[in-house]
C-alpha positions in Angstrom: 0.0 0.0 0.0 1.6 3.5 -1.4 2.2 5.9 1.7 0.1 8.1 0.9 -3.0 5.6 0.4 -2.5 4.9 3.6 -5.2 5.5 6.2 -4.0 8.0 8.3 -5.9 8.8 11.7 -3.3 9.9 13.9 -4.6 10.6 17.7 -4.2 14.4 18.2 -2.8 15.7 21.8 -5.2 18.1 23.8 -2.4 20.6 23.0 -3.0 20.0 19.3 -0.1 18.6 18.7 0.6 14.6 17.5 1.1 12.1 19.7 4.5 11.0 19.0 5.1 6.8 19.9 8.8 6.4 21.6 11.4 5.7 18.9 13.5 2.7 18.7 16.8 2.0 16.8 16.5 -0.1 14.0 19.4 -1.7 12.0 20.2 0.0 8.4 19.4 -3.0 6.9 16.5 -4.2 7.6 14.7 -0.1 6.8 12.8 -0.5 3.5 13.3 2.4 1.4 10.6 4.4 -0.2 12.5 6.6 -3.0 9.6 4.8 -5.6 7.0 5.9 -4.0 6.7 9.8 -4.8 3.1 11.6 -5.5 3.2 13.8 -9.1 1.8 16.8 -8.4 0.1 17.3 -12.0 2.7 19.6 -13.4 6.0 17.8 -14.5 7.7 21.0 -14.1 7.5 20.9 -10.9 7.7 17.0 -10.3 11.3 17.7 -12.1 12.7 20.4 -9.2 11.2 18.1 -6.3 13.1 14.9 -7.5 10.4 13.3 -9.0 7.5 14.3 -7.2 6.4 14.7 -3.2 7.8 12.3 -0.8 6.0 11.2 2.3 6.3 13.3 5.5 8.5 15.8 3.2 8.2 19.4 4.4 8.9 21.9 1.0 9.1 25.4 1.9 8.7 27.8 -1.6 9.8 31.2 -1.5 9.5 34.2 -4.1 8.2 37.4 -4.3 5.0 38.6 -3.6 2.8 38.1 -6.6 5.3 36.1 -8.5 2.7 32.8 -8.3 3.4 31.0 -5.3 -0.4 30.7 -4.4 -1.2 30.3 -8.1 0.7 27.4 -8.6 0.2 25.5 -5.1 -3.3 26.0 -5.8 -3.2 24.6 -9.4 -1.1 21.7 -7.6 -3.9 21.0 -4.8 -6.7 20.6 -7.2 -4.9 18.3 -9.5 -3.2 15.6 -6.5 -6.9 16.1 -5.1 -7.8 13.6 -7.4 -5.7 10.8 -5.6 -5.6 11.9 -2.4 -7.2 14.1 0.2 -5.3 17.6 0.2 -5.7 20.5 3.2 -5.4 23.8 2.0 -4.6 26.1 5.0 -4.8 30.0 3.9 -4.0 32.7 6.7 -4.3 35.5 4.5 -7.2 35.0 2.7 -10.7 33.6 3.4 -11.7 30.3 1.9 -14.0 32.4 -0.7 -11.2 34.2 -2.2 -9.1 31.1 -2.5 -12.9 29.2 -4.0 -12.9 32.5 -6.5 -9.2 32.1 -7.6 -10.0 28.5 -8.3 -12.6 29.2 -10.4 -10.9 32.0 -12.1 -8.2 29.4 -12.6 -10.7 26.8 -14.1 -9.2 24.0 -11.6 -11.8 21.8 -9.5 -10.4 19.8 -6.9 -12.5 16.1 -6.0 -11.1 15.9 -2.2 -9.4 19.7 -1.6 -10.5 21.1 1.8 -10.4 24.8 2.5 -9.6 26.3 6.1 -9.1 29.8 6.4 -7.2 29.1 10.3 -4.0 30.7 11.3 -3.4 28.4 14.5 -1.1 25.8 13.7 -2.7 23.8 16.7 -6.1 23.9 14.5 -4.9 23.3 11.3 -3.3 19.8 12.5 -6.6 18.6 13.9 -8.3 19.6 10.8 -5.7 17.4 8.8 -6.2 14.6 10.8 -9.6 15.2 10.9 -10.0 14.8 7.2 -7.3 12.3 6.3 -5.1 14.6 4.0 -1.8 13.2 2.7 -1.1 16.9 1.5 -0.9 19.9 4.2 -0.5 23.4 2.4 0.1 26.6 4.3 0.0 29.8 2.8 1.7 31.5 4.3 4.2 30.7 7.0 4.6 34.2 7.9 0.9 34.3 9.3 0.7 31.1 11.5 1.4 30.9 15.0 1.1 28.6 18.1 -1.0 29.5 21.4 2.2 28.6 24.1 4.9 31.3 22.1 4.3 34.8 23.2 5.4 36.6 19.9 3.5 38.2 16.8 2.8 35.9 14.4 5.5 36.5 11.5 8.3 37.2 15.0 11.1 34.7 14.5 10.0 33.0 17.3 6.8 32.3 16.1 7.9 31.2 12.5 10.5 28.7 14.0 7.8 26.7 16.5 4.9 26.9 13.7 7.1 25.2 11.3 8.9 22.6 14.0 5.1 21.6 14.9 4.4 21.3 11.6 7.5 19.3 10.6 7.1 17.2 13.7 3.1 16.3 12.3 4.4 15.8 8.7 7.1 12.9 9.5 4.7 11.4 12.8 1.6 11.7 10.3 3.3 11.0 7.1 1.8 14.0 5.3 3.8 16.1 2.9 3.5 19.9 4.0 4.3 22.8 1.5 5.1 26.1 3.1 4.5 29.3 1.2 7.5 31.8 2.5 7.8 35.4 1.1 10.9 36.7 0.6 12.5 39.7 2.4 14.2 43.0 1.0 17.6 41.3 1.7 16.1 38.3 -0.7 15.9 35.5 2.2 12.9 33.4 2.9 11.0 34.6 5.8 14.2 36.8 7.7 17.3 35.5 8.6 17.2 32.0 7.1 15.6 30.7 10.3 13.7 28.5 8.5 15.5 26.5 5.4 18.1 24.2 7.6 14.1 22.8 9.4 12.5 21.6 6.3 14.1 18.9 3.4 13.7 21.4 0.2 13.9 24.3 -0.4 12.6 25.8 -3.8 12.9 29.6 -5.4 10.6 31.3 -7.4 12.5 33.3 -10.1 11.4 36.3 -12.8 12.7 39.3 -14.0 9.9 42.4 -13.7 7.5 42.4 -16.4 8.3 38.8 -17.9 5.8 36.1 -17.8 8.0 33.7 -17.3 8.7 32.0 -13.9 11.8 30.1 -12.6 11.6 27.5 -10.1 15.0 26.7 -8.4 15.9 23.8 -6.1 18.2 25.6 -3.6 18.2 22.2 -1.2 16.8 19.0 -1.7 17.0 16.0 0.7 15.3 14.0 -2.2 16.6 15.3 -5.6 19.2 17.0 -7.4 20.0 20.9 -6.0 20.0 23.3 -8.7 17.1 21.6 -10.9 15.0 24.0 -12.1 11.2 23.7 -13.8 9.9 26.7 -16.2 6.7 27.8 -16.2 4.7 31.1 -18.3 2.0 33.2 -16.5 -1.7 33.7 -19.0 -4.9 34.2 -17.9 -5.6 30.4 -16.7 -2.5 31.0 -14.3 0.4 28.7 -14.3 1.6 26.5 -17.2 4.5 24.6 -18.1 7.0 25.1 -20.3 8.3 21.8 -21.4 10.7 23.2 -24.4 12.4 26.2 -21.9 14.9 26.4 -25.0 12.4 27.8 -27.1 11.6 30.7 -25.3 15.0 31.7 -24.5 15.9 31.3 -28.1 13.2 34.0 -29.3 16.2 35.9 -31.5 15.8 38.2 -34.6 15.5 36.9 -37.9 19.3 38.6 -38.7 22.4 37.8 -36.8 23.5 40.9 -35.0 27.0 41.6 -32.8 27.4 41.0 -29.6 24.9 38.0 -29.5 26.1 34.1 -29.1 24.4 31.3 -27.6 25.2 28.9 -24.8 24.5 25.3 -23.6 23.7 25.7 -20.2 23.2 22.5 -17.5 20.2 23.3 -14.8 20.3 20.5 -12.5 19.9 17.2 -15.6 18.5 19.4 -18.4 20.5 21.5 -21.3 19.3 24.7 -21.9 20.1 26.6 -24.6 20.1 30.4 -23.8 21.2 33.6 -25.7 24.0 35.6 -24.4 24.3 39.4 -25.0 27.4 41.7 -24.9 27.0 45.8 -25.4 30.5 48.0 -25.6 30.3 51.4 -26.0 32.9 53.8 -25.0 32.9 55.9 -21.5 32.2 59.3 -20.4 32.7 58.7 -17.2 36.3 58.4 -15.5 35.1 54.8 -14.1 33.9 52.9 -16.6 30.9 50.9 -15.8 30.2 46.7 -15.3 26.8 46.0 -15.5 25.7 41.9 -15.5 21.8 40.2 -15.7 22.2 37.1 -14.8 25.5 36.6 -14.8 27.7 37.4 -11.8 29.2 40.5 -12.7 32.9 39.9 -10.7 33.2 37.5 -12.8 32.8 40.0 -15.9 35.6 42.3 -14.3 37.5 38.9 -14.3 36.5 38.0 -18.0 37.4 41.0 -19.1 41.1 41.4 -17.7 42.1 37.5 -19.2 40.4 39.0 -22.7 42.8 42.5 -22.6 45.4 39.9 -21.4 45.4 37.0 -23.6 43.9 38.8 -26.5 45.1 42.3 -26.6 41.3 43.4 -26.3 41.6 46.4 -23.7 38.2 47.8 -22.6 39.5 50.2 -20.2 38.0 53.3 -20.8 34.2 51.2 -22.6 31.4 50.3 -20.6 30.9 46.8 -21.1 27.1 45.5 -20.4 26.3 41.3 -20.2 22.8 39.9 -20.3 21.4 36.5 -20.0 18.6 36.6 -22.1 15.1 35.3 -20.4 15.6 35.9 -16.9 17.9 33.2 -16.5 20.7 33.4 -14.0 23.8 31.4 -15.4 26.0 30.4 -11.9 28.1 27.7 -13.9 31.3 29.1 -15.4 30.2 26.7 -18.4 29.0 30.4 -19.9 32.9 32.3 -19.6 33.5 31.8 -23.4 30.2 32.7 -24.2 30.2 35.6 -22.4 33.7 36.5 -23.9 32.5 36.0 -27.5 29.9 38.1 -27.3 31.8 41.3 -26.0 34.4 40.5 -28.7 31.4 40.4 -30.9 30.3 43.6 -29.8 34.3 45.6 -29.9 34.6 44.3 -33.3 31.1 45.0 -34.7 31.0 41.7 -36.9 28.0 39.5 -36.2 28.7 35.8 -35.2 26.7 33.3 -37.3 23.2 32.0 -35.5 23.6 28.5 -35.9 27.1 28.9 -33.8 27.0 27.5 -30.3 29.5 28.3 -27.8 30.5 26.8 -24.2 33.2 26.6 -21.8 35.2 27.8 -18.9 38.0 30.1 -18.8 41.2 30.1 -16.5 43.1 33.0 -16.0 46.2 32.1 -18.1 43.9 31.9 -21.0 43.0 28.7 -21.1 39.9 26.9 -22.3 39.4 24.2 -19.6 36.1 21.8 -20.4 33.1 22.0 -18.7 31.0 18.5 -17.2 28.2 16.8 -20.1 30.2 18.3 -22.8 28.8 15.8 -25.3 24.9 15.8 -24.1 25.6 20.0 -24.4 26.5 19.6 -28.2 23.8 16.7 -28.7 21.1 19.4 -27.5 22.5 21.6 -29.9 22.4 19.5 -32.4 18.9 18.6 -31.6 17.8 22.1 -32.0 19.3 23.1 -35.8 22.6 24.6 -34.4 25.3 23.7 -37.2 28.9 24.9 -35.7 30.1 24.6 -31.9 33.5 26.0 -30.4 34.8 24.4 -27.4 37.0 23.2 -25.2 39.7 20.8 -26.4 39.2 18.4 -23.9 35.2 18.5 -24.3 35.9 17.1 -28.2 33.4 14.1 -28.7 35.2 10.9 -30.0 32.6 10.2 -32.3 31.4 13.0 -34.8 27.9 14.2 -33.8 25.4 14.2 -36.8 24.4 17.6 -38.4 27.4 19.9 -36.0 30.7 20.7 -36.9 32.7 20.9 -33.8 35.7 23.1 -33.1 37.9 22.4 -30.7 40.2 25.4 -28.9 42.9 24.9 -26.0 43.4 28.5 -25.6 41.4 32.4 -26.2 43.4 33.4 -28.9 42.2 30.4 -31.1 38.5 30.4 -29.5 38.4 34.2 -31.1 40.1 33.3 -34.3 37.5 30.6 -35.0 34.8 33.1 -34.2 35.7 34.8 -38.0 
């Protein structure tokens, strides 16, 4: 019987709390493991950045800005595992019409979904075992708080015991509990990262202002791979998936223009293939200025010294700007020759061809050093009409890859001269 079939009628404490039987040591060996048994949360996207889908007494915590689609999505999520199992959805900031009137807004219907608009932590676990779910939802940590902590709900305080209580009822009970966290000015989930070393994942909501289009990033993951991420667009029937994420981010002109390349980024398992943008102009001011989206911009500075270096490009007295295009934020230094293509690109005005892909890492001596899943990178390419690839010697493929030329380069000064 799947864990989350199971019956579940745990016995709550008059405090409201589970009654938790006294542990025993057991040897390794004889523990069955449950990695198999995982519940899809209707949206592959997101089954992909948990590891495959919600794990048994799991606790997620999801954290992005407000109006960025937390609710959207968990609420999209609810309806659709509704259909399987029983799922509690615990609002403190809304009342269970609102969240009724988003749902049929959203055009999702949910078989078993219960609604409790409760901010007591104590109350929502008696609900949940008063209905059975296998799925708690709480939206949002910030407004829940228990009757025995003297503190404002949202006080640090508060947000540590509410989710303890509600980590110790997810592994007694065996529910899986999704927290809804909103992120602070400095960028942290619910203040001073109180709360991320309590639960087992940890996920990010990611957009740039204006786009449609939302990143969700595994930041820790006691079930999965860290730094998977699923993509999803915004429309009117909220939250869909976006199962081609290269597509979008490879939206370009119809002509080639300088100081544009594309890369083969690696998200967690998948390839992505992203646009990379380079603008040089010359200075006015005395300190010329580094600007980077989504690309770390010390790394620019450092990009920019091995390119004057190793290449006698000096950009000195230019203003050099990098963007990742899409609201994608490249941390693997898989991107460095990218990067430095495109601002060469840019200083030279000549316009790279579109069906060039180019990837790999850069050392400070000018060297091209490969990069991990060289070969899957070039396959994706491949895959999607690219025709010419420069990269690093070492990430050659032993076997030619049908319909892409491959060029090889040890060192800058022959990535740049294969760029012509």
């Amino acid at each position: 019987m799947s864990a989350f079939n199971a019956p579940r009628k745990p016995r709550a404490a008059q405090s409201g709390t589970l009654d938790i039987a006294a542990s025993q040591a057991e040897p390794i060996g004889q523990i069955t493991a449950t990695d198999g048994d995982r519940l899809g949360t209707g949206y592959a996207e997101f089954d992909r950045v948990l590891g495959g889908g919600l794990v048994a007494g799991s606790v997620t915590l999801i954290g992005g800005d407000p109006g960025i689609g937390k609710s959207t999505l968990l609420l999209q999520c609810a309806a659709a595992m509704s259909a399987g199992v029983p799922v509690l959805y615990a609002t403190g900031e809304e009342s269970v019409r609102q969240v009724a009137e988003r749902a049929r807004r959203l055009a999702v219907q949910g078989p078993a979904l219960s609604l409790i608009s409760e901010t007591s932590v104590e109350r929502i676990q008696e609900e949940c075992a008063r209905v059975g779910a296998s799925v708690l939802i709480i939206d949002s940590i910030q407004t829940m708080s228990v009757g025995d902590v003297e503190a404002a709900p949202g006080a640090v305080t508060q947000l540590r015991e509410s989710t303890a209580r509600l980590v110790r009822h997810a592994k007694a009970a065996g529910t899986s509990v999704l927290l809804i966290g909103h992120v602070t000015r400095e960028g942290v989930i619910a203040g001073p990262r109180v709360l991320e070393h309590m639960v087992d994942t940890v996920l990010y909501f990611e957009s740039d202002s204006g786009s449609r289009f939302r990143v969700i990033r595994a930041v820790k993951n006691r079930y999965g791979a860290v730094n998977e991420i699923g993509v999803f667009a915004m429309d009117e029937q909220g939250l869909r998936e976006v199962r081609n994420p290269s597509a979008i981010f490879l939206s370009r002109g119809s002509e080639a223009v300088p100081g544009s390349v594309v890369t083969v980024a690696r998200e967690g398992t998948r390839q992505m293939l992203i646009e990379v943008q380079a603008l040089v102009d010359p200075s006015q001011a005395a300190n010329p200025r580094r600007v980077a989206a989504g690309f770390e911009g010390n790394r620019v500075a450092l990009l920019l010294a091995v390119l004057h270096r190793h290449a006698g490009i000096a950009l000195h007295s230019h203003d050099v700007f990098v963007n990742v295009v899409g609201g994608v934020r490249l941390a693997e230094t898989a991107a460095d020759l990218a990067v430095v293509a495109a601002i060469a690109s840019s200083v030279g005005g000549g316009s790279l061809p579109k069906e060039l892909v180019v990837f790999g890492e850069l050392g400070l001596t000018g060297e091209i050093r490969p990069v991990p899943y060289g070969e899957e990178r070039l396959r994706e390419a491949a895959k999607h009409g690219f025709r010419r690839a420069i990269v690093p010697q070492a990430n050659a493929p032993r076997q030619a890859i049908a319909g892409i030329e491959v060029v090889a380069a040890a060192r800058l000064p022959e990535a740049l001269a294969a760029l012509r």
